[in-house]
VOZATI-213729 format. One record per residue (C-alpha): residue number from 1; x, y, z. Coordinates in pm, 1 decimal. Each point is the difference from the previous one (the first is absolute). Layout:
<recs>
REC seq       c1       c2       c3
REC NUM        X        Y        Z
...
</recs>
This chain:
<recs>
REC seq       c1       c2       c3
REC   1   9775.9   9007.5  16610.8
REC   2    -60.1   -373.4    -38.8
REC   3    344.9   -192.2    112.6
REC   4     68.6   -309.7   -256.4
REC   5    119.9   -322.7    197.0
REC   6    329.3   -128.8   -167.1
REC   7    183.1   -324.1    123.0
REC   8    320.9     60.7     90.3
REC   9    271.3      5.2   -133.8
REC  10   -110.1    353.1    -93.4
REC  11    246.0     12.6   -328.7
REC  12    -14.1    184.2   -320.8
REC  13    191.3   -102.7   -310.1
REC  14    -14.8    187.9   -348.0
REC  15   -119.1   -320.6   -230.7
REC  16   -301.3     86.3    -40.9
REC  17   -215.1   -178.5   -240.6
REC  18     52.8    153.5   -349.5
REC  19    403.4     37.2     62.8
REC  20     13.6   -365.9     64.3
REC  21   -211.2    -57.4   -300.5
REC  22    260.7    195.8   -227.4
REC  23    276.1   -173.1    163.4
REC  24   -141.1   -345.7    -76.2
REC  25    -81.8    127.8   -395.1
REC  26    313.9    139.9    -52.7
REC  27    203.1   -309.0    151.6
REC  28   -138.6   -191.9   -265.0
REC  29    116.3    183.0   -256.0
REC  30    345.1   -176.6    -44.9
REC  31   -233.9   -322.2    -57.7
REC  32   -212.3    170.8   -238.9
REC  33    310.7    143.4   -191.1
REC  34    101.5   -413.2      2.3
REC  35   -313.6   -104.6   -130.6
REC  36      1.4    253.0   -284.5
REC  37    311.8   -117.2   -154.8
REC  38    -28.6   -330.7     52.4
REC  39   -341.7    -55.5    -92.2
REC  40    -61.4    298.7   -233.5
REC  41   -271.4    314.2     88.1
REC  42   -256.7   -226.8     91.4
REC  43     24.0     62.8    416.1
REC  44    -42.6    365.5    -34.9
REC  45   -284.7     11.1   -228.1
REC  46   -150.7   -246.9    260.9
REC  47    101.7    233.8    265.3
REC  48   -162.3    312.2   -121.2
REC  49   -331.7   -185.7   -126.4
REC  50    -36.8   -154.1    349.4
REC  51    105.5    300.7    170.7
REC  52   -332.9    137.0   -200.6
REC  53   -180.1   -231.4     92.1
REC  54     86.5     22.9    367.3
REC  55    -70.1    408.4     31.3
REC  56   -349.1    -75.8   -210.3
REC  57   -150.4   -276.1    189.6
REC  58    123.0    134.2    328.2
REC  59   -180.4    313.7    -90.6
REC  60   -307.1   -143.7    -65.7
REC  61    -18.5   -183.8    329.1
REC  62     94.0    291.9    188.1
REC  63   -266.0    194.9   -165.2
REC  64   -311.3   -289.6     54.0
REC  65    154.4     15.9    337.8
REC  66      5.9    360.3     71.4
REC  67    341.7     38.7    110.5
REC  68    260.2    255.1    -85.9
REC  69    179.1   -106.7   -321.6
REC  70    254.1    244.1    -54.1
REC  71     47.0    -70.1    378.5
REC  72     65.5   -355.1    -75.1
REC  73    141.1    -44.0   -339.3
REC  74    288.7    217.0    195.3
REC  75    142.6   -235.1    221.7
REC  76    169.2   -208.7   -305.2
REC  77   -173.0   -345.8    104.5
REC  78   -222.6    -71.5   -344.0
REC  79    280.6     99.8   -191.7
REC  80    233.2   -245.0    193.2
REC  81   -235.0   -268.0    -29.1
REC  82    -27.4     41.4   -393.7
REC  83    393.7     28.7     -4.5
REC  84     83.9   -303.0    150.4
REC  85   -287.2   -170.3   -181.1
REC  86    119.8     97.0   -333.0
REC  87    378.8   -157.2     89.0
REC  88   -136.9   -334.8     64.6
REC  89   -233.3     -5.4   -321.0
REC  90    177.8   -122.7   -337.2
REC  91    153.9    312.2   -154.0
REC  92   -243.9    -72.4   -299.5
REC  93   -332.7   -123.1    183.7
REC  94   -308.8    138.4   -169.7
REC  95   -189.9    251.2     87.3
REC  96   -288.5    -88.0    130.1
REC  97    229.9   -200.9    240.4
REC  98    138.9    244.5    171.3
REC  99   -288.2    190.2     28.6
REC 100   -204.4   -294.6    146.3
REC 101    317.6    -37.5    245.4
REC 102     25.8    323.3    111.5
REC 103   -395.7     65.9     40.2
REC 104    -16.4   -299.9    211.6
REC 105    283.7    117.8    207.5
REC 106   -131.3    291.2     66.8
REC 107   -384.6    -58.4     53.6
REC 108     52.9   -358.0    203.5
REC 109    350.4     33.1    121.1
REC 110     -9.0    329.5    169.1
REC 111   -317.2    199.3    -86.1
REC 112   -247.8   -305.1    125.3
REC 113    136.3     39.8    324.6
REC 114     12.0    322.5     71.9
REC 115    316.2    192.6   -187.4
REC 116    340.6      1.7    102.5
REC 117     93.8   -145.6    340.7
REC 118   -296.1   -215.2     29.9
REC 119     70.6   -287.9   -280.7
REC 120     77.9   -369.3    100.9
REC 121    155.3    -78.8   -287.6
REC 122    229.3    151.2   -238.3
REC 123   -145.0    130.7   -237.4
REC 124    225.7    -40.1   -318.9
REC 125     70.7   -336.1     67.2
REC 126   -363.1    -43.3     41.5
REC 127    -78.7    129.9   -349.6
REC 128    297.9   -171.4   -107.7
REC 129   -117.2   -360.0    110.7
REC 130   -366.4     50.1   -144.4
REC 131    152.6     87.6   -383.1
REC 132    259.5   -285.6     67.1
REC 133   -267.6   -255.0     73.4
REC 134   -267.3    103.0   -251.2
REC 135    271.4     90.4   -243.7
REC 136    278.7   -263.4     -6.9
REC 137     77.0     33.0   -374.2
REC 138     53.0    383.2    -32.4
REC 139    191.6     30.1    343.2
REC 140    212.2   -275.3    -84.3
REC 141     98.6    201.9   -343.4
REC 142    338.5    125.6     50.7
REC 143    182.2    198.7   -228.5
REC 144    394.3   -157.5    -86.0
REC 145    259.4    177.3    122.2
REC 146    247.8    287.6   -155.8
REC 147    284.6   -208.4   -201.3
REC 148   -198.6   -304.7    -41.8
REC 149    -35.3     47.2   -390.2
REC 150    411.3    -80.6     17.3
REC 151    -92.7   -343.4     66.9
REC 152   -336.4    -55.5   -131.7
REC 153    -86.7    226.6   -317.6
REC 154   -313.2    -64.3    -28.0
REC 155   -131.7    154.1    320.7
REC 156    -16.8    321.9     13.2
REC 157     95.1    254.9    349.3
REC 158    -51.7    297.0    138.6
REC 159   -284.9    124.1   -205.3
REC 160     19.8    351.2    -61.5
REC 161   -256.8    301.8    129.9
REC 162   -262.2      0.2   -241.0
REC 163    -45.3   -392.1    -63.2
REC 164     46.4    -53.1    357.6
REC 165   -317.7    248.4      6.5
REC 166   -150.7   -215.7   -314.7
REC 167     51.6   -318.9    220.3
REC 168   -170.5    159.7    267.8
REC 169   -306.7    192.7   -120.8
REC 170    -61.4   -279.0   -296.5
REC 171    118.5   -284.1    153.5
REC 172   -267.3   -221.3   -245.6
REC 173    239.8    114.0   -338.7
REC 174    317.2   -166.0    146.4
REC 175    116.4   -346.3     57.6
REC 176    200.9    -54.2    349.3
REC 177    191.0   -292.4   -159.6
REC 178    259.8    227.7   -170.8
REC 179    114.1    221.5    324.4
REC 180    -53.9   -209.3    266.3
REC 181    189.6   -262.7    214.2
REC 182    -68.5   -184.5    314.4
REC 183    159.5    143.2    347.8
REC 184    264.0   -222.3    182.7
REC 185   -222.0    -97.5    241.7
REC 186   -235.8   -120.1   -253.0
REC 187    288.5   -184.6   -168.5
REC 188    147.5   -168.3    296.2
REC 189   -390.3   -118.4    130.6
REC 190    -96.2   -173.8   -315.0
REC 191    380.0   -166.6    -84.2
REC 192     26.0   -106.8    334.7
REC 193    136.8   -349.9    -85.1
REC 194    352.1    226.7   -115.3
REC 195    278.7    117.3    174.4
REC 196     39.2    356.6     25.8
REC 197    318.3    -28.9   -208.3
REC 198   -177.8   -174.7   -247.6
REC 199   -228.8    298.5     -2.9
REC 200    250.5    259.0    -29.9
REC 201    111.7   -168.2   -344.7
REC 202   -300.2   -102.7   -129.1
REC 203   -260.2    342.5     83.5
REC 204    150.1    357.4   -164.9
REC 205   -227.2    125.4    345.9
REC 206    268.0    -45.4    258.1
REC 207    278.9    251.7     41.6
REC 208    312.9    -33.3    230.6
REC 209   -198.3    -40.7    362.5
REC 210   -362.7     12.4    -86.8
REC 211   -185.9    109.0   -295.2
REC 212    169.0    255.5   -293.2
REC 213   -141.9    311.9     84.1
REC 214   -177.0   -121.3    264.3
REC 215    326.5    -11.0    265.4
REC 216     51.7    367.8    -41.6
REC 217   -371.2    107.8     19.7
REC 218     -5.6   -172.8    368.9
REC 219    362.8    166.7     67.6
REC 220   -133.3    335.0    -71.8
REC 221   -328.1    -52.1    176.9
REC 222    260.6   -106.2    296.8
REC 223    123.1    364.3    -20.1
REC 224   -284.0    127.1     -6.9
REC 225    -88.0   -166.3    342.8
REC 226    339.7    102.8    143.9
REC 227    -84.7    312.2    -65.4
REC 228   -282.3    -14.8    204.9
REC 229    137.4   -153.5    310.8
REC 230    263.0    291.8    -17.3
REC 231   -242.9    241.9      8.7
REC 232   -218.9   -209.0    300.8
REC 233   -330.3    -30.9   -174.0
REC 234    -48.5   -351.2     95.3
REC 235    228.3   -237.4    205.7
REC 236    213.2   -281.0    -86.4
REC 237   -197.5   -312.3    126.2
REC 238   -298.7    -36.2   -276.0
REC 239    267.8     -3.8   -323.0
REC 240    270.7   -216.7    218.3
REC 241   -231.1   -205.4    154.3
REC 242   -138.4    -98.6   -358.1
REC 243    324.0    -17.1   -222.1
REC 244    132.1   -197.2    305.4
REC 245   -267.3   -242.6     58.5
REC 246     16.8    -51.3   -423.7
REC 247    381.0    -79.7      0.5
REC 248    -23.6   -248.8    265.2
REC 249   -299.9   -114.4   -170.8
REC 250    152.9    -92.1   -313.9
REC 251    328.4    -67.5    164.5
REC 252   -119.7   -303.7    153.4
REC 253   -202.0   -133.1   -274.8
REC 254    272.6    103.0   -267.7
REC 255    110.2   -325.5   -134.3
REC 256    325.1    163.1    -98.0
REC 257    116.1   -131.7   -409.6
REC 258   -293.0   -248.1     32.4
REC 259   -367.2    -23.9   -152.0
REC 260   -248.3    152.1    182.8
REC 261    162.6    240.5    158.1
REC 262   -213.7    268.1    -13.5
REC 263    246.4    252.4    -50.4
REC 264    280.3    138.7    262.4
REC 265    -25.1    273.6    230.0
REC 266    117.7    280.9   -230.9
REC 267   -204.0   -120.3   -259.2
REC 268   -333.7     66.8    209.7
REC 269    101.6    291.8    166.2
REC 270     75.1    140.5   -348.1
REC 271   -301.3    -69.6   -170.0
REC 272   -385.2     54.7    -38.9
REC 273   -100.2    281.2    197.5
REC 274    225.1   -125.9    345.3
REC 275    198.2    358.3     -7.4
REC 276   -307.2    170.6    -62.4
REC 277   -241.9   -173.3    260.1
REC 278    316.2     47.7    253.3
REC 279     35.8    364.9     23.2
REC 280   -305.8    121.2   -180.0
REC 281   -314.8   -237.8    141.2
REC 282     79.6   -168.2    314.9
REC 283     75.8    352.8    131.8
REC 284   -391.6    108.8     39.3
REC 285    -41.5    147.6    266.1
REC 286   -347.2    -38.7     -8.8
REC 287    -67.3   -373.5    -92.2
REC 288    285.5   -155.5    146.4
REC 289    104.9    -40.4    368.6
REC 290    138.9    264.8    230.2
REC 291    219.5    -47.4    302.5
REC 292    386.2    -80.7   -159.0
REC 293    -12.0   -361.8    115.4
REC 294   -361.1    -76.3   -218.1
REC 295    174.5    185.2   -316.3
REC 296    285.7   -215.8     55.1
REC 297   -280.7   -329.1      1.1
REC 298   -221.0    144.9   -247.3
REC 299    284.2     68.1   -244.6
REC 300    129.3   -370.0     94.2
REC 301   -334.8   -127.2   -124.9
REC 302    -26.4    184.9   -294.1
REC 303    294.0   -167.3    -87.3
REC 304    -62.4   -375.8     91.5
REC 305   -255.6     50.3   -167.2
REC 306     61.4    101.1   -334.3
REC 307    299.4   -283.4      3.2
REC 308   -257.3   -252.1     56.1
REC 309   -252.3    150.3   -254.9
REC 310    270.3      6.9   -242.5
REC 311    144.4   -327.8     27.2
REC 312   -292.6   -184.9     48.1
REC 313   -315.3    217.9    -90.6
REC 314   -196.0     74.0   -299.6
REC 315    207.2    353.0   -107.9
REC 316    392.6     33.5    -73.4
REC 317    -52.4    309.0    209.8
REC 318   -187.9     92.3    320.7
REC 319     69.0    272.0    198.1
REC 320   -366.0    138.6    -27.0
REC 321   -166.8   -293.7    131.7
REC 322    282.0    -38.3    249.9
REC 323    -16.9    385.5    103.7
REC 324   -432.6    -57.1     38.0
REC 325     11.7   -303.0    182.4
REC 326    241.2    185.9    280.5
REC 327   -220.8    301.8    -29.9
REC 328   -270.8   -277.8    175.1
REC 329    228.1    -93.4    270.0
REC 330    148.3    349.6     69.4
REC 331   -288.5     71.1    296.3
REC 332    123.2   -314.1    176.7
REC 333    372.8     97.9    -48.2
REC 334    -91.6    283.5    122.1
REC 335   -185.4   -134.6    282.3
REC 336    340.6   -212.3    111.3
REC 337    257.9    241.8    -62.5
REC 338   -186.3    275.6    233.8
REC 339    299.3    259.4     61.5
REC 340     77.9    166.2    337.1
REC 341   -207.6    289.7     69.8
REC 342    198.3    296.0     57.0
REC 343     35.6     14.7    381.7
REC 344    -73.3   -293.8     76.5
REC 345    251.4   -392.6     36.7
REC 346   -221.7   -245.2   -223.8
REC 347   -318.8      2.2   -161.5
REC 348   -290.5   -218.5     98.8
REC 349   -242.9   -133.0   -329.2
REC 350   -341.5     91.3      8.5
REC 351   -217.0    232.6    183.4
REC 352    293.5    247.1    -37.7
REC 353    186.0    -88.1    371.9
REC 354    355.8    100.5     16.2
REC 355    220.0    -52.2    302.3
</recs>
């Protein structure tokens, strides 16, 4: 009998690959729930199309490949990948959007490289920054919120089942002028010479602390990633180390009552796709860093980042470029925040020498 050589700490834990993935689906499902009311059936009809589109092209490159696919398709992975895609898409993109998402997420974001385990880069936000940058006008179409029509009756919310499916699958026989509204962080980046009370009065978009609607999505995606640090599938220091490094961010470049502020520290961590990046991106274990200490700095630059993207970049939101850019630097991290092999007092970089 061959012996296998292990490293030690020779330890066995029961998350295996497809639990975790069932955890992570399932822990978005307060956000999801969120998204729905608010923002009408849009986010699961993206969700299931994607989801499709996921098990289909994953399947095909498994079979050109000659690998397993029932083995494969098992573990959870394409179908996370399509899940969180889906939740960062409009609720109403077209079509053909999320399938050209999701196909590139799969083929070039995990599939290119070699399947799950060997991918640099995340792969949602990977197929979510190629349909952002080729498609700024349909991924910048966001439906207006549940309760809006109180205020403005001529916009209608929360489209129901069937012309949420019309909106989808003929996108070409509806105009987007009636339904849709700008996000608060496209509000606040193109009125930057107002104050953030000014704002508040003047835009139906913002709600008590952030957006309407858009406050209690990110609270229930916060649940969602409480839920998971109960239950130990990742560790703390990616989602602090991000929501941290954004707070301080925007609490030293908050100009308080004044112009230009930029919005406070609630308002960022309670809008865009901060929640969801937190607990639901930065976590990879496979594209981001490893030891504790480089989660806690990878996380940290997730989050610098996407405060300086936001307040002086091109988009109102960023945490795709943000969580791609650290997904370059995470080898280096890596590389400085060596931990202690088991056994031994420090660890020595490169050639593997421990003391």
């Amino acid at each position: 009998m061959a012996l296998v050589r292990m490293t030690s700490p020779h330890a066995k834990g029961n998350n295996h690959t497809q639990t975790i993935m069932l955890w992570v689906l399932g822990a978005t499902l307060p956000g999801v729930l969120a998204m729905t009311w608010f923002f009408g059936f849009g986010t699961l009809i993206n969700i299931c199309f994607a989801s499709l589109v996921a098990l289909a092209v994953e399947s095909l490159i498994l079979w050109i490949r000659k690998r397993p696919i029932a083995f494969y398709l098992r573990d959870g992975s394409a179908l996370v990948t399509a899940w969180l895609l889906a939740l960062a898409l409009p609720p109403y993109a077209p079509w053909w959007l999320t399938l050209v998402a999701t196909a590139f997420a799969i083929v070039f974001g995990k599939q290119l490289y070699g399947g799950l385990g060997q991918n640099p880069f995340n792969p949602a936000m990977l197929g979510y920054a190629v349909v952002l940058i080729s498609f700024p006008v349909e991924m910048t179409s966001w439906p207006a919120w549940r309760g809006i029509e109180a205020i403005m009756p001529d916009v209608q919310a929360t489209l129901g089942l069937f012309e949420g499916l019309s909106r989808i699958f003929l996108p070409a026989a509806h105009a987007i002028d009636g339904w849709t509204m700008a996000t608060p962080l496209d509000v606040v980046k193109t009125n930057a010479s107002l104050t953030m009370a000014e704002l508040q009065a003047s835009k139906p978009v913002f709600g008590s602390l952030a957006g309407h609607g858009w406050e209690w999505v990110s609270l229930a995606y916060l649940a969602g990633g409480i839920a998971l640090l109960y239950k130990r599938i990742y560790t703390w220091h990616a989602p602090v180390g991000m929501l941290g490094a954004l707070a301080v961010m925007s609490l030293l470049f908050w100009n308080g009552s004044g112009s230009d502020s930029n919005g406070s520290p609630l308002f960022h961590l309670l809008s865009g796709a901060s929640m969801l990046g937190a607990f639901f991106i930065v976590t990879d274990p496979v594209s981001g860093a490893t030891s504790k200490q480089g989660r806690l700095i990878f996380g940290a630059g997730v989050g610098i980042l996407v405060y300086c993207i936001r307040a002086w970049g091109g988009y109102p939101d960023a945490v795709a470029f943000a969580v791609l850019l650290m997904n370059l630097a995470a080898p280096t991290i890596d590389y400085y925040s060596t931990p202690r092999t088991y056994g031994h007092r420090k660890a020595k970089r490169g050639m593997g020498k421990t003391d």
